[in-house]
mmCIF file of the C-alpha atoms, coordinates in Angstrom:
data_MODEL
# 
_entry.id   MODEL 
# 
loop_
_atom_site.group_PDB 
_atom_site.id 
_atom_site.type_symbol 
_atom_site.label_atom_id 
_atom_site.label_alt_id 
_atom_site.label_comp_id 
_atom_site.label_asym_id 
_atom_site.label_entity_id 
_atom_site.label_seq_id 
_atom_site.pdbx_PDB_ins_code 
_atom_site.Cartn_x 
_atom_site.Cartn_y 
_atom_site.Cartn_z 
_atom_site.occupancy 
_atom_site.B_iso_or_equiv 
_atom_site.pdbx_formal_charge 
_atom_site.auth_seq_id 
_atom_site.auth_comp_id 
_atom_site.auth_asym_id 
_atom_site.auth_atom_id 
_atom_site.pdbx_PDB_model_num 
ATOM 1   C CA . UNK A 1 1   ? -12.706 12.594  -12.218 1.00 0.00 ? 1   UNK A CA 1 
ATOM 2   C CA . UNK A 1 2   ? -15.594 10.409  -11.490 1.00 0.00 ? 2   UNK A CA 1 
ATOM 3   C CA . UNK A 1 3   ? -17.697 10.061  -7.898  1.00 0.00 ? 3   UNK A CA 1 
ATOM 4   C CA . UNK A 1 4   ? -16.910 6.151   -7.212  1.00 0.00 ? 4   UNK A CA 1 
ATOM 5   C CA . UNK A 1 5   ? -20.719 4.556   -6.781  1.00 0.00 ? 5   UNK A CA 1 
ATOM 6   C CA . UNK A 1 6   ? -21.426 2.643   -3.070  1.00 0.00 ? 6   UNK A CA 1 
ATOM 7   C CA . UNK A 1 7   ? -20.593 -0.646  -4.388  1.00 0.00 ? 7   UNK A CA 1 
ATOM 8   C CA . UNK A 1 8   ? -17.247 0.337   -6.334  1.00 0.00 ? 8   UNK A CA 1 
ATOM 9   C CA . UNK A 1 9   ? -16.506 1.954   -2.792  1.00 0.00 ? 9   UNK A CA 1 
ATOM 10  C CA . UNK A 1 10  ? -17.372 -1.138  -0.672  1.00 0.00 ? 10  UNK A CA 1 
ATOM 11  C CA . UNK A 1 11  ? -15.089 -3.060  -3.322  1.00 0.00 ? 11  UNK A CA 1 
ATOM 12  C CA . UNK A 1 12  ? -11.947 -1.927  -1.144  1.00 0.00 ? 12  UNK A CA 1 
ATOM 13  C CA . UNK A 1 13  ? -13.469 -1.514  2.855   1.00 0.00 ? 13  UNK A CA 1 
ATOM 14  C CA . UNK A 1 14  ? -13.058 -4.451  5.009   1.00 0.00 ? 14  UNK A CA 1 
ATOM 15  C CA . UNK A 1 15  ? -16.173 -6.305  6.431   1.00 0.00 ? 15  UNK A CA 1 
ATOM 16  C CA . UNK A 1 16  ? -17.002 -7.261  9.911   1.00 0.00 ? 16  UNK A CA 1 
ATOM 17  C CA . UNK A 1 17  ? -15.648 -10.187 8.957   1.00 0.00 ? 17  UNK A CA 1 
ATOM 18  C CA . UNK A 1 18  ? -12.376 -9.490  7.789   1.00 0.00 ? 18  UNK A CA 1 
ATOM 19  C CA . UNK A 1 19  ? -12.241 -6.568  10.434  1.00 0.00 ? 19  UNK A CA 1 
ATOM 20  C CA . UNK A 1 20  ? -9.250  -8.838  12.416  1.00 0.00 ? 20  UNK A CA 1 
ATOM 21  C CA . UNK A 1 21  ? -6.931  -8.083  9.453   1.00 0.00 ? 21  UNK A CA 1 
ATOM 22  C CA . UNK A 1 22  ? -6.742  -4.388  10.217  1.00 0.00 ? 22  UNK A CA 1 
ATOM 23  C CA . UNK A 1 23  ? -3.740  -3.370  11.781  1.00 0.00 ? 23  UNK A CA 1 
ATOM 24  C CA . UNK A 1 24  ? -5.542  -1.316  15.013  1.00 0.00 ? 24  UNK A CA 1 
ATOM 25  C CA . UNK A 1 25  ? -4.489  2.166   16.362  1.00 0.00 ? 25  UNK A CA 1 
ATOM 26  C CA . UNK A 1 26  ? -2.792  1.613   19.467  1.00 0.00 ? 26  UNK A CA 1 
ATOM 27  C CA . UNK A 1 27  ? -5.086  4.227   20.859  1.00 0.00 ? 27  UNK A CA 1 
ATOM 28  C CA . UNK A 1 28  ? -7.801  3.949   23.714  1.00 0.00 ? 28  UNK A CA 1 
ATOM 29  C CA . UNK A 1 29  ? -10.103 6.275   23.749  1.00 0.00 ? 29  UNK A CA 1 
ATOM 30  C CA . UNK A 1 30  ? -12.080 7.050   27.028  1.00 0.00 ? 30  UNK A CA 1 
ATOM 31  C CA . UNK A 1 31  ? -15.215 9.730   26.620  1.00 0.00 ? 31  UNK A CA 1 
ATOM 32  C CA . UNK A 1 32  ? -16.311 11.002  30.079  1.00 0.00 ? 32  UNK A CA 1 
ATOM 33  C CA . UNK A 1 33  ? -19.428 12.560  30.528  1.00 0.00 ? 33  UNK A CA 1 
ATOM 34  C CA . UNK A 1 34  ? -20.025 13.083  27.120  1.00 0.00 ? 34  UNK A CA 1 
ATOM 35  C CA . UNK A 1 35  ? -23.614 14.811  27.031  1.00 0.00 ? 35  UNK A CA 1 
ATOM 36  C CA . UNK A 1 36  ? -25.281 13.825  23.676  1.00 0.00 ? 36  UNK A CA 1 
ATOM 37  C CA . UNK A 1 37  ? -25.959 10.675  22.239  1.00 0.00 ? 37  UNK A CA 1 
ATOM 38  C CA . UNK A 1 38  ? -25.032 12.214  18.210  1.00 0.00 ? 38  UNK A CA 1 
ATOM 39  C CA . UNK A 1 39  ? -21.831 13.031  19.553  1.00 0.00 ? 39  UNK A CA 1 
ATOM 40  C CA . UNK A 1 40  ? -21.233 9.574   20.732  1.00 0.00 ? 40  UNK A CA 1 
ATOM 41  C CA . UNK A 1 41  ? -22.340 8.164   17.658  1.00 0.00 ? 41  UNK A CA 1 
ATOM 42  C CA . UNK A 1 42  ? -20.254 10.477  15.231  1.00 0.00 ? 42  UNK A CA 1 
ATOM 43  C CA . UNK A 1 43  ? -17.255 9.481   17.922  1.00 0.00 ? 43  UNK A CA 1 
ATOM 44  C CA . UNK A 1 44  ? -18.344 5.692   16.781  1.00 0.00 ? 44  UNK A CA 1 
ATOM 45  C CA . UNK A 1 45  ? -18.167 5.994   13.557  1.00 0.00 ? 45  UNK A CA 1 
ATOM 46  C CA . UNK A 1 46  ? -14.457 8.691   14.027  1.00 0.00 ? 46  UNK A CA 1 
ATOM 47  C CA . UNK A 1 47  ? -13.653 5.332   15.140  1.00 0.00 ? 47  UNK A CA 1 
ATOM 48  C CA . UNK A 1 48  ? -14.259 3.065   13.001  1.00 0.00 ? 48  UNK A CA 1 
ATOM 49  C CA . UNK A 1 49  ? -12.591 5.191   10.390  1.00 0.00 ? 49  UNK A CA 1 
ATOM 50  C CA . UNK A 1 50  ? -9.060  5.265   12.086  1.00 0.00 ? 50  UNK A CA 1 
ATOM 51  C CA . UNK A 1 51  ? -9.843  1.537   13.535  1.00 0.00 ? 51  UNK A CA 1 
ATOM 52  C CA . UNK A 1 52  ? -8.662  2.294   17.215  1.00 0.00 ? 52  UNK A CA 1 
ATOM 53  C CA . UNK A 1 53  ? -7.911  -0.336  19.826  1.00 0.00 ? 53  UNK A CA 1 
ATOM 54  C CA . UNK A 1 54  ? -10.839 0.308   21.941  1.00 0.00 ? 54  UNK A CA 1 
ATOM 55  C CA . UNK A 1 55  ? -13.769 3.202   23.253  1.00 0.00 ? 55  UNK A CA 1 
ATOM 56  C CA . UNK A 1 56  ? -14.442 3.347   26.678  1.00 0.00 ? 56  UNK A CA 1 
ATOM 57  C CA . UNK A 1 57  ? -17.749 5.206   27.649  1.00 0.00 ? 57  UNK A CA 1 
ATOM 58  C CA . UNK A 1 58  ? -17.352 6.491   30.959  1.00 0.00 ? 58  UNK A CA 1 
ATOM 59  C CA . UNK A 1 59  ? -19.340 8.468   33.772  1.00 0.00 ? 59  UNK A CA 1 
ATOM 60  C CA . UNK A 1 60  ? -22.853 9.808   32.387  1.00 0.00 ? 60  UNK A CA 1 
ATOM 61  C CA . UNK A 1 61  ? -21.783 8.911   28.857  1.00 0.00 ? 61  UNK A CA 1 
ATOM 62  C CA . UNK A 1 62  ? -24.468 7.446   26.655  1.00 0.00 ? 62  UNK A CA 1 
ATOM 63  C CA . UNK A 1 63  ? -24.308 4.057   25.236  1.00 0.00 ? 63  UNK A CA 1 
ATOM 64  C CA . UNK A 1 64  ? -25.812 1.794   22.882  1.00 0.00 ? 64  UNK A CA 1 
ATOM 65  C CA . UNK A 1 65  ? -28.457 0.675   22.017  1.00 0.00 ? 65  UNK A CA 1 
ATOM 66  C CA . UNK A 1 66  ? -29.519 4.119   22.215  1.00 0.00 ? 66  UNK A CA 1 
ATOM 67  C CA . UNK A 1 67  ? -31.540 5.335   18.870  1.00 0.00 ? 67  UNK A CA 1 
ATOM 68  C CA . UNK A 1 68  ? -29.544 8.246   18.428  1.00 0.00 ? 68  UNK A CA 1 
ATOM 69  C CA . UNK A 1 69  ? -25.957 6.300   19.099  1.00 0.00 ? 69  UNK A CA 1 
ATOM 70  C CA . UNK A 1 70  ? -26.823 3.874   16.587  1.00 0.00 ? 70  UNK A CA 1 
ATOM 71  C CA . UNK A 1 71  ? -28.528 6.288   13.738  1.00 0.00 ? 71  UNK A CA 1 
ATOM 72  C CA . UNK A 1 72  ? -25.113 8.666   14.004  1.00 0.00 ? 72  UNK A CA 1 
ATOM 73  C CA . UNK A 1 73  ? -23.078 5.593   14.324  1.00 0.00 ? 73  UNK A CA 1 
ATOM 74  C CA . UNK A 1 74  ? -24.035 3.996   11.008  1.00 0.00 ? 74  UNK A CA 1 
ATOM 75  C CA . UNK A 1 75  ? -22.816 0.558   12.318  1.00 0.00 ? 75  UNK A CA 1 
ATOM 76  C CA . UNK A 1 76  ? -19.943 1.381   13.974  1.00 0.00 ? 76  UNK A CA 1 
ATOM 77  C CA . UNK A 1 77  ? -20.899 0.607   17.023  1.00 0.00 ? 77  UNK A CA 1 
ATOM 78  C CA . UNK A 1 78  ? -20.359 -3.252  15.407  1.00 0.00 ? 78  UNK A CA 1 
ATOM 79  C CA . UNK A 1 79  ? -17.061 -2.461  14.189  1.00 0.00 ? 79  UNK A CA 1 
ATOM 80  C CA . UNK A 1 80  ? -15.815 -0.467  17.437  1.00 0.00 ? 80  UNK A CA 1 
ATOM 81  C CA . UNK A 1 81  ? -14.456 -2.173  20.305  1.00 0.00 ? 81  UNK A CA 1 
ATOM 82  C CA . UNK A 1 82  ? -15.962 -0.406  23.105  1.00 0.00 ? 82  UNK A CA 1 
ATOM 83  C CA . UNK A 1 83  ? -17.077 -1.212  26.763  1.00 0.00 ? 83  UNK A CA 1 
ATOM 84  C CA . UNK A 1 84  ? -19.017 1.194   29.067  1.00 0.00 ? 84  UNK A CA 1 
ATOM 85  C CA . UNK A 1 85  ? -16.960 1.685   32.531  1.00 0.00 ? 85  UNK A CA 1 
ATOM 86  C CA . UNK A 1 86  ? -18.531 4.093   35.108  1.00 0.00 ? 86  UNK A CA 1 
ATOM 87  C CA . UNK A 1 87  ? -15.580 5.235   36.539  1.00 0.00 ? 87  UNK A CA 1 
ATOM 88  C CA . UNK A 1 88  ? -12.945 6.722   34.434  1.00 0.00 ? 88  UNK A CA 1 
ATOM 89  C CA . UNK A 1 89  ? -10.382 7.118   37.256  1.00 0.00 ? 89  UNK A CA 1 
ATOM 90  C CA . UNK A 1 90  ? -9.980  3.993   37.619  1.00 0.00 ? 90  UNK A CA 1 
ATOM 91  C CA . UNK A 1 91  ? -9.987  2.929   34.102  1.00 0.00 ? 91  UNK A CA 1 
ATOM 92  C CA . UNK A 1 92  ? -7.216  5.362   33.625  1.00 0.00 ? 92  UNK A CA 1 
ATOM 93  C CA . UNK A 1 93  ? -5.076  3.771   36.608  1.00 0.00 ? 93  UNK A CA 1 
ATOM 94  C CA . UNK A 1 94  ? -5.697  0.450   35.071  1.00 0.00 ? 94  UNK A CA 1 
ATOM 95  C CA . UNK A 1 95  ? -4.572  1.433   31.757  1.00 0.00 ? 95  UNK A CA 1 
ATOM 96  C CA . UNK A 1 96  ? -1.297  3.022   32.922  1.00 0.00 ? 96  UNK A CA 1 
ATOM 97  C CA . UNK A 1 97  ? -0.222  0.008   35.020  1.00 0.00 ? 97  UNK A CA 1 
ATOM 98  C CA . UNK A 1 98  ? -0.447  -1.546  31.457  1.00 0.00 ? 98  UNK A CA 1 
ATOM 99  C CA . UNK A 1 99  ? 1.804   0.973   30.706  1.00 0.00 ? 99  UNK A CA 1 
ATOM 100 C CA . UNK A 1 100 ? -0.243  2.656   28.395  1.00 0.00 ? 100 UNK A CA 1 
ATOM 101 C CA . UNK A 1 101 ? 0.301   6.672   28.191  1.00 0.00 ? 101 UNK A CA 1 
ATOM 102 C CA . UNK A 1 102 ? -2.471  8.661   29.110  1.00 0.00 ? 102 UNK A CA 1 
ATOM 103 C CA . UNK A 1 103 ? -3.180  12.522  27.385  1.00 0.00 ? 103 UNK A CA 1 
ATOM 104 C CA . UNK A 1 104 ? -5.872  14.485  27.074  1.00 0.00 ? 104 UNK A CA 1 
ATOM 105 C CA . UNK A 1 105 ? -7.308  16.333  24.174  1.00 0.00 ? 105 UNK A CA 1 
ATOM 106 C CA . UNK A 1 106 ? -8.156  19.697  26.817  1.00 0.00 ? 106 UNK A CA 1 
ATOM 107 C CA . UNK A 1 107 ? -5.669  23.238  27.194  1.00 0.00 ? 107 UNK A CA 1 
ATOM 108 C CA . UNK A 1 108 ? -3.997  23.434  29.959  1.00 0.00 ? 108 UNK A CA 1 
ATOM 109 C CA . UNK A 1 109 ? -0.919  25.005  30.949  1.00 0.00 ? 109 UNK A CA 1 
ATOM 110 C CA . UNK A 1 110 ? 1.164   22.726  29.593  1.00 0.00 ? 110 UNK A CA 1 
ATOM 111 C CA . UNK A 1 111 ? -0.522  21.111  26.442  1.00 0.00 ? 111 UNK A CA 1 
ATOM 112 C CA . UNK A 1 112 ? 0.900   21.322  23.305  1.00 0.00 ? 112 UNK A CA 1 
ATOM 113 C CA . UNK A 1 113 ? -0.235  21.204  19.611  1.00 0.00 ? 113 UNK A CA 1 
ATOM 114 C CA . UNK A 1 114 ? -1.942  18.004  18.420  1.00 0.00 ? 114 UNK A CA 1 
ATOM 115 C CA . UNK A 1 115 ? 0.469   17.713  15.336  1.00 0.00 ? 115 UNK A CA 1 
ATOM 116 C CA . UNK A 1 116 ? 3.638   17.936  17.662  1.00 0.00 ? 116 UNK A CA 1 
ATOM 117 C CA . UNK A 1 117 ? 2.804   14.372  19.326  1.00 0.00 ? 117 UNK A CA 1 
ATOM 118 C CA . UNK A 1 118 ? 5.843   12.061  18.940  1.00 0.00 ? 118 UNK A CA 1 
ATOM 119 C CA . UNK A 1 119 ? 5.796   8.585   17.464  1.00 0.00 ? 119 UNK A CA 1 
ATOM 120 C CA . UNK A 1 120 ? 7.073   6.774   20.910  1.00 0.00 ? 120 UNK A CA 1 
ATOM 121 C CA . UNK A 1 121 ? 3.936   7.880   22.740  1.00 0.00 ? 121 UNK A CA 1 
ATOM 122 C CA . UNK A 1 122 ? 1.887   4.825   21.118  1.00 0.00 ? 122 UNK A CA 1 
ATOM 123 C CA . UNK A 1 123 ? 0.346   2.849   22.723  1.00 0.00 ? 123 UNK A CA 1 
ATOM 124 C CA . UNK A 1 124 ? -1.678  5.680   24.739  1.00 0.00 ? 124 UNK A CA 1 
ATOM 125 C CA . UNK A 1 125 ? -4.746  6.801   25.498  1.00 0.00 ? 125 UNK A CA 1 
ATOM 126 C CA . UNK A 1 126 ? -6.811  10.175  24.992  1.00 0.00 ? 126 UNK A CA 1 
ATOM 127 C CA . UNK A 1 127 ? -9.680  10.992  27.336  1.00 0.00 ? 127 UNK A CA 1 
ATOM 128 C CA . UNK A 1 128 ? -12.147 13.499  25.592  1.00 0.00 ? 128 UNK A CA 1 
ATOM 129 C CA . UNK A 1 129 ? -14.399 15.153  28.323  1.00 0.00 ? 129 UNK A CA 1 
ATOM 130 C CA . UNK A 1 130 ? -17.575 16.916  28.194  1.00 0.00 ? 130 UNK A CA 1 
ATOM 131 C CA . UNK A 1 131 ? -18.830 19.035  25.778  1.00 0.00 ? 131 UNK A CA 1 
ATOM 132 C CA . UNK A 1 132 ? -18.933 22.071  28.452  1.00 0.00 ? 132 UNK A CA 1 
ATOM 133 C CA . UNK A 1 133 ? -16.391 21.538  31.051  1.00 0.00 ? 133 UNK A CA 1 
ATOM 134 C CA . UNK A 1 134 ? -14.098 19.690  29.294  1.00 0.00 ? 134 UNK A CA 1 
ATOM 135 C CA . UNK A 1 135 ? -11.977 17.166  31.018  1.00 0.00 ? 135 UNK A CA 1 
ATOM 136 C CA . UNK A 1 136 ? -11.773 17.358  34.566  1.00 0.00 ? 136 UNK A CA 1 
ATOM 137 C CA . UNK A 1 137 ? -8.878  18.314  36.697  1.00 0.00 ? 137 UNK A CA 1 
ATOM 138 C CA . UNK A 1 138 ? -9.549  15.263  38.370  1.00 0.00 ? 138 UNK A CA 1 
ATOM 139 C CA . UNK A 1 139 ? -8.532  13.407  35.163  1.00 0.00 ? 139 UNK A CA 1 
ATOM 140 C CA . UNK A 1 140 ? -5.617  15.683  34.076  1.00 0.00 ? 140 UNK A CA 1 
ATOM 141 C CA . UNK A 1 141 ? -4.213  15.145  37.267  1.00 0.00 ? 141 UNK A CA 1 
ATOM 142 C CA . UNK A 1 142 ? -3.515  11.426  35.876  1.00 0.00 ? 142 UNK A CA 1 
ATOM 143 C CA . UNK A 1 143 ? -2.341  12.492  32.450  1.00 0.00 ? 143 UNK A CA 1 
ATOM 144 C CA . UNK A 1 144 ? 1.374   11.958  31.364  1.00 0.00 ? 144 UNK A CA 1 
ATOM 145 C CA . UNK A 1 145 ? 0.136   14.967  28.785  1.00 0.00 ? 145 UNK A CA 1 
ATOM 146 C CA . UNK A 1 146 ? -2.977  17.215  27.014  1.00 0.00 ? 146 UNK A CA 1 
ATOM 147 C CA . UNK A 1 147 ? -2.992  18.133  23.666  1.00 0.00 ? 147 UNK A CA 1 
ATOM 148 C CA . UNK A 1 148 ? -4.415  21.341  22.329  1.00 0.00 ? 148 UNK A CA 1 
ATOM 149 C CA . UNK A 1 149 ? -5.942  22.023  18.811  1.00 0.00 ? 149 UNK A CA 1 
ATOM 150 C CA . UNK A 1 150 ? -4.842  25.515  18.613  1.00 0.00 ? 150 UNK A CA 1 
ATOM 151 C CA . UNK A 1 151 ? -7.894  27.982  17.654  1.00 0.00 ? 151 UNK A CA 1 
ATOM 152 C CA . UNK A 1 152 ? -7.350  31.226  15.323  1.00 0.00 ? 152 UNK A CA 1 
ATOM 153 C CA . UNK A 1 153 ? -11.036 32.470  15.209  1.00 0.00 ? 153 UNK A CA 1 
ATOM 154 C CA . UNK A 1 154 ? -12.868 33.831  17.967  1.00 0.00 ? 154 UNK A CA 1 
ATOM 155 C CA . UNK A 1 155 ? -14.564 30.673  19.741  1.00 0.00 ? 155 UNK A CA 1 
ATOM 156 C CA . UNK A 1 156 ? -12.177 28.451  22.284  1.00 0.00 ? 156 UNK A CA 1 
ATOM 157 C CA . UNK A 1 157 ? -12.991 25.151  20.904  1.00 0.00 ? 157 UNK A CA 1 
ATOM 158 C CA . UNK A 1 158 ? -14.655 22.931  18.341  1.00 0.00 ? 158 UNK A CA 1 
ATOM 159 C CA . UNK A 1 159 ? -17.342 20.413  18.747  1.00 0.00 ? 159 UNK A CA 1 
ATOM 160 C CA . UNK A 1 160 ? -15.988 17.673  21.036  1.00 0.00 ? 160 UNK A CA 1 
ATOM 161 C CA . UNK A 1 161 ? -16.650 14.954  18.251  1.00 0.00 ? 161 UNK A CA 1 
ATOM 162 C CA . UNK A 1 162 ? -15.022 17.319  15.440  1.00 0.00 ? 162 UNK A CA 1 
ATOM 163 C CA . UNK A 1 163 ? -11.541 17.867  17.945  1.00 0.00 ? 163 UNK A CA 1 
ATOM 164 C CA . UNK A 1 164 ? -11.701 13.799  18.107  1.00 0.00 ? 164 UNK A CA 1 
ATOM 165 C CA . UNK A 1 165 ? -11.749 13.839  14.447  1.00 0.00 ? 165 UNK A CA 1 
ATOM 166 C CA . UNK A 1 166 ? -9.163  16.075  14.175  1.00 0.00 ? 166 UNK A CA 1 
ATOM 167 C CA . UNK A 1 167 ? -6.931  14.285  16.680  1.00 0.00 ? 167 UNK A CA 1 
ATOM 168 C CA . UNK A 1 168 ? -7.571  11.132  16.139  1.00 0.00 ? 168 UNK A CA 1 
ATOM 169 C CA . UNK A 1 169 ? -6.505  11.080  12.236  1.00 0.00 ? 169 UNK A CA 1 
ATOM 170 C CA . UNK A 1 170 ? -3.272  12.771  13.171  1.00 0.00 ? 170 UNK A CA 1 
ATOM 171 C CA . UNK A 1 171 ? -2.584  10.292  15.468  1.00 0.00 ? 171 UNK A CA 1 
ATOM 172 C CA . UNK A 1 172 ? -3.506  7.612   12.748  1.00 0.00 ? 172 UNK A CA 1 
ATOM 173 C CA . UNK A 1 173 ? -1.385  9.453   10.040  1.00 0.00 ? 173 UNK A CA 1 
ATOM 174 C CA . UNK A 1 174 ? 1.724   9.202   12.571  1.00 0.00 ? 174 UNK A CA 1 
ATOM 175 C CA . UNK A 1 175 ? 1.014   5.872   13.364  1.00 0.00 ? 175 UNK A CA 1 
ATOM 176 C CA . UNK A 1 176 ? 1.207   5.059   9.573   1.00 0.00 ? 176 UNK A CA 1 
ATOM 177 C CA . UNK A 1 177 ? 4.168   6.910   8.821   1.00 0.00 ? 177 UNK A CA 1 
ATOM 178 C CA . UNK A 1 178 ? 6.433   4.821   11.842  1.00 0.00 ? 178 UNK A CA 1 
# 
């Protein structure tokens, strides 16, 4: 075993300009209220590594150019599509007349494990809420579901860009696998 060197790496990565040959993951991803600017930018560069459709930044969310953003991001924030949209309810009801499913990465009395997501529910998109509250019941009340990333330890949660991480490469591996 031998650590592959930066360049041998960037032998096989796409550029920005060979970015349109990706296939995308037919995910949107809308962050509401997300508090700090390093979890935006690690959610940037999450991005970039599955290569979703698009990032919404919604409510008090941060946005680029901030310093942070872009020092977390490492350049995804060129490789990302992403728009900032103030309100997320109506982002959402755009996005389902589109016919795009909408589910939430938040318990609730109904969600379910990430892992048990069917194929079928692409194209879709996941809101990811604040880092305290979570997403809001205002929000859920537009979701066609919420997924859960069931805990075994003591603490309720992860770190709102680490339970994007972990959904958002399941999501990929499914997509992969259709």
């Amino acid at each position: 075993m031998k650590k592959l060197t930066h360049d041998e790496i960037s032998e096989n990565r796409s550029t920005l300009k060979t970015l349109h040959k990706i296939k995308r993951l037919p995910v949107y991803v809308i962050l509401d209220s997300i508090r700090s600017n390093y979890n935006v930018g690690s959610i940037f560069r999450t991005s970039d590594g599955a290569m979703i459709e698009k990032l919404y930044l919604c409510g008090y969310t941060p946005h680029p150019p901030k310093k942070e953003i872009m020092k977390t991001a490492l350049g995804a924030t060129e490789s990302v599509n992403w728009e900032y949209v103030e309100d997320a309810k109506e982002l959402i009801n755009k996005l389902k007349s589109e016919g795009i499913k909408i589910g939430a990465l938040e318990l609730t009395d109904s969600s379910f494990p990430y892992y048990d997501l069917k194929p079928d529910t692409f194209p879709m998109a996941l809101i990811i809420g604040n880092e305290i509250t979570g997403v809001s019941q205002e929000l859920l009340d537009l979701c066609d579901f919420s997924i859960e990333i069931p805990q075994y330890g003591i603490k309720q949660s992860l770190n709102v860009a680490v339970a994007y991480g972990v959904a958002v490469f399941e999501l990929r591996k499914m997509f992969d696998e259709q």
